[in-house]
N, C-alpha and C positions, 0 to 999 in steps of 0.2 A: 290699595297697596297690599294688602292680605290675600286678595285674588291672584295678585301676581305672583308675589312670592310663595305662595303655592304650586302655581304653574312653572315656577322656576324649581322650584324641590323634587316636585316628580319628573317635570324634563330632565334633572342633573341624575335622577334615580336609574329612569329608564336606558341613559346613554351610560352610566357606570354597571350596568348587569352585563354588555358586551365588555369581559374584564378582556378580551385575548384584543379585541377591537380597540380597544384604550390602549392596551401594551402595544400593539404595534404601529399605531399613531406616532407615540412617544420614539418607536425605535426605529423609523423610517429617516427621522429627521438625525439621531443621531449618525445610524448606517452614514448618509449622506454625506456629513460632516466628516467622520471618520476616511469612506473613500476618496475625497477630497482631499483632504490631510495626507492620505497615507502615497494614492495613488494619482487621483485626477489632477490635482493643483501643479505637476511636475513641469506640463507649460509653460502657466506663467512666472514658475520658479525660476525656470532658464532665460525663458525673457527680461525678470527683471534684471534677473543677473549680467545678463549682457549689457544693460543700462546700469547697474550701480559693481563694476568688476572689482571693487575695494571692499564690498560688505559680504561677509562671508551669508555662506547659504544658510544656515540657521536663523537668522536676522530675515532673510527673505522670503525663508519658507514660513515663520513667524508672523509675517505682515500679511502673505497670502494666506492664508489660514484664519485669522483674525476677519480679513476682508470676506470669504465666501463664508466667514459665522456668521454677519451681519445678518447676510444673503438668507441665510439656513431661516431665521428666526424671525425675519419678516414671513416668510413663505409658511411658517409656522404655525404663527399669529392669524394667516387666512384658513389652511387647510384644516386645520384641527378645530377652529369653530363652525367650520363648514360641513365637517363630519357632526358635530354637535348637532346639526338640524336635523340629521338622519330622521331624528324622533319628529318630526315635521311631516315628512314624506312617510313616515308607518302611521301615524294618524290618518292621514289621507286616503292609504293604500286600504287596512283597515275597515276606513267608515267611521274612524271615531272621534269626527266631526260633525255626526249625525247628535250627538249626544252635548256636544258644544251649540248647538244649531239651539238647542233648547235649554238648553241654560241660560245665567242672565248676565253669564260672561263675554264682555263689550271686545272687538275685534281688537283693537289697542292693547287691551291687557293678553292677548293671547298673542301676538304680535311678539310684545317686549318680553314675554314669559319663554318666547323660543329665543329669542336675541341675548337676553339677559345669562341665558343658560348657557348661550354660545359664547359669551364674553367669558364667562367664568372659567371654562372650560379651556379656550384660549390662552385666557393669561396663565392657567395653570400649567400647562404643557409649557408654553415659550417659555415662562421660568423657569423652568426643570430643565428645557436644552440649553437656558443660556448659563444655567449654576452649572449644568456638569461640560457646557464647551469650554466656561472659563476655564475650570479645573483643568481641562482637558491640557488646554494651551499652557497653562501655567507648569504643569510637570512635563509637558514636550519641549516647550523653547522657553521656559523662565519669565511667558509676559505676561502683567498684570494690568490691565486700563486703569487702574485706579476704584477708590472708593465712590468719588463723585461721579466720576464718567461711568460706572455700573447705574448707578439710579437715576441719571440720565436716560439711560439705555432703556431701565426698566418702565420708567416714566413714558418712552415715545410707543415700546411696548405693550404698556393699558391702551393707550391712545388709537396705535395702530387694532389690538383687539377690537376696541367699541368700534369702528370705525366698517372693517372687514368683515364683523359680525355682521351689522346692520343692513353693507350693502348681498349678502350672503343670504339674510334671511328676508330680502326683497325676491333675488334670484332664485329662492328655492320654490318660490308660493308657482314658478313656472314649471316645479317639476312634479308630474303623477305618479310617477312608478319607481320602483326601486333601482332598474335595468337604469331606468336614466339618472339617477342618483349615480350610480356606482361610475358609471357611462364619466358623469360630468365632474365627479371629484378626481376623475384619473387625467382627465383631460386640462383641467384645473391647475393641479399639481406639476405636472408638467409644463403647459404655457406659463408659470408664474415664474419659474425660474430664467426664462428668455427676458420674458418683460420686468424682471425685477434687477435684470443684468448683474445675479446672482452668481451662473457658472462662467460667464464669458464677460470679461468689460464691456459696457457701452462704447471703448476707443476704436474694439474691431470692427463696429459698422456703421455704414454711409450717415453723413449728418439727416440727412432726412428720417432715416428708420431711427435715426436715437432722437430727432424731435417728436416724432409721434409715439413712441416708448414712453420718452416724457412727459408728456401732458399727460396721460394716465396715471393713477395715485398709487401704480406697486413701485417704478421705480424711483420716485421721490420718499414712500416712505422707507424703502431698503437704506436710501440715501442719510435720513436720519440715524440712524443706526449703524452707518461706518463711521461715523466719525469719533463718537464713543467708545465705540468697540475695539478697530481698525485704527487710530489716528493715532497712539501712544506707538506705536508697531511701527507704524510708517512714518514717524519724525526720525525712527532710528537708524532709516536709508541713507538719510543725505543730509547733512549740515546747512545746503544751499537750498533755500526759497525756492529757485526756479524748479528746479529736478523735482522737488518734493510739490510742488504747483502742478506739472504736467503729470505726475503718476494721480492725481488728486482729481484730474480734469478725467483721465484713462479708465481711473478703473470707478468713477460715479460717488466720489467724492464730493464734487461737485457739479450739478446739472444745470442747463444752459435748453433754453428756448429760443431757438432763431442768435438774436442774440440779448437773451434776458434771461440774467441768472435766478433760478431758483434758489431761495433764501430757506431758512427752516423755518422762520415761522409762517412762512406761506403754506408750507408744507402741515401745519399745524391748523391753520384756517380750514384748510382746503378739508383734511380730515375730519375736522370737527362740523365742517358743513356735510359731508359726506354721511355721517352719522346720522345728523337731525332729517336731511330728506331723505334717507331711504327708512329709517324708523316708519315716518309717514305713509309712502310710497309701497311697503310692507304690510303697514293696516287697511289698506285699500285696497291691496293686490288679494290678503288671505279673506277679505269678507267678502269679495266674488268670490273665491275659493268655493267656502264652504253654504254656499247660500242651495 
C-alpha cells in the first residue's frame, strides 16, 4: 500500500508541473459547454420548440443545456484521466522503466499507481465542470437539479472516473510515443462526443447505429448523468407523460437494446466490471511493457 501510494504522489506530481496543460484540460470542457450554450445548441432549441410551441424559449434552451452538460462531463471524466496517463507514456519514452525493471516494485502496484492518479485527477476536473456548469445554468436560466440529484450526479461521476481510468490505462500500456499519445487523445475526444450522443441525440440516427452506440459503456454512462442533471429541466416542457417519454427516448434519456431497455443499475454493473478487468488486463499489458 505504501508502494502505491507513492506511485500515486509522484504520478499526481509530475502531471501538475504541466500548470498550462491542466488549465487547458479544465478549459476545453468548459469552452465546449459555453459554445453550446451560447451558440451550438440553437438546433435543437428550434426543434424542441416546434414540439413544445407553449413553453417559452428559456425553458428550452434550459433543458438543452442541462442535457449536453451531462454530455460535457461524462466525456470529462474519460479525457482528463486519460491526459493523466501522459506520465505513463514519458516513463516509457524516457526509459524510466529501466529503473522499475529493477526494483521490487510488483507490476500491479505500478498499474494501480498510474490508474489511481488518473482517478483522482478525473474526479477533480469533472467536479470543477460540473460546480461551475451548475453555476453556469443557474444565473442563465434559474435551474437548479436539486441537492440530491447533484450527489447523484457526483456519485455516478466517481463511478464513471474509476471506470474510464482503468479501461484508459489498459489502452495506454499500447502506446510508445508521444506523437501517438497526442495523435490518440485528439481522436478520443472527439469520437467520445458521437458515441456518448453528447452533441447530437441518439433520435437523429438509424436504430441500428444507436444499438451499436449502445452496447458500448460511453453512452449509457452519459445516460446516467441526464437524468440528475437534465431531468428537473425537462419535466418543465410538458405536463403530459407521453411528450415528456418521447423527448426522454430522443435525446438518451433512455436507452433501448433491440428491444431491451437499459436500466441504471445495469449501467452500474457494467461499470464496475469494466473497472475490475481492465485494472487486471493493465497489469499484464505494462509487465510485457517494461520487461
Amino acid at each position: 500500500m505504501r508502494t502505491t501510494r507513492a506511485l500515486v504522489i509522484r504520478n499526481l506530481r509530475i502531471y501538475a508541473r504541466d500548470r498550462m496543460g491542466v488549465f487547458l484540460s479544465l478549459l476545453s470542457a468548459l469552452i465546449l459547454l459555453l459554445l453550446y450554450v451560447l451558440f451550438l445548441g440553437t438546433l435543437q432549441v428550434d426543434n424542441l420548440t416546434e414540439k413544445f410551441p407553449d413553453v417559452d424559449t428559456d425553458t428550452v434552451s434550459a433543458y438543452v443545456s442541462s442535457w449536453v452538460f451531462a454530455g460535457i462531463i461524462m466525456i470529462t471524466t474519460f479525457t482528463t484521466g486519460f491526459a493523466a496517463l501522459g506520465t505513463y507514456v514519458d516513463d516509457r519514452v524516457t526509459g524510466r522503466f529501466k529503473e522499475f525493471r529493477v526494483s521490487p516494485v510488483r507490476r500491479s502496484q505500478l498499474i494501480v499507481g498510474y490508474q489511481v492518479s488518473a482517478t483522482i485527477v478525473s474526479l477533480a476536473m469533472s467536479y470543477i465542470v460540473m460546480a461551475i456548469g451548475i453555476l453556469l445554468l443557474k444565473l442563465m436560466y434559474g435551474v437548479w437539479p436539486g441537492a440530491v440529484n447533484v450527489l447523484v450526479a457526483a456519485g455516478y461521476t466517481a463511478l464513471l472516473s474509476a471506470a474510464f481510468s482503468a479501461l484508459s490505462s489498459w489502452a495506454i500500456t499500447f502506446v510508445a510515443t508521444n506523437g501517438t499519445f497526442t495523435a490518440m487523445s485528439t481522436i478520443m475526444g472527439t469520437l467520445l462526443g458521437f458515441l456518448a450522443g453528447a452533441y447530437l441525440p441518439l433520435g437523429v440516427v438509424s436504430e441500428n447505429v444507436r444499438n451499436v452506440i449502445n452496447v458500448l459503456p460511453f453512452s449509457p454512462a452519459a445516460m446516467l448523468l441526464r437524468e440528475p442533471l437534465a431531468g428537473t429541466a425537462l419535466d418543465k416542457l410538458s405536463p403530459y407523460d407521453e411528450a415528456t417519454k418521447a423527448v426522454r427516448t430522443y435525446y438518451g434519456h433512455t436507452l433501448t437494446v433491440g428491444s431491451t431497455e437499459i436500466l441504471p443499475w445495469m449501467v452500474v454493473v457494467v461499470l464496475a466490471i469494466i473497472t475490475i478487468v481492465f485494472t487486471v488486463l493493465g497489469s499484464y499489458r505494462i509487465g510485457r511493457t517494461i520487461r
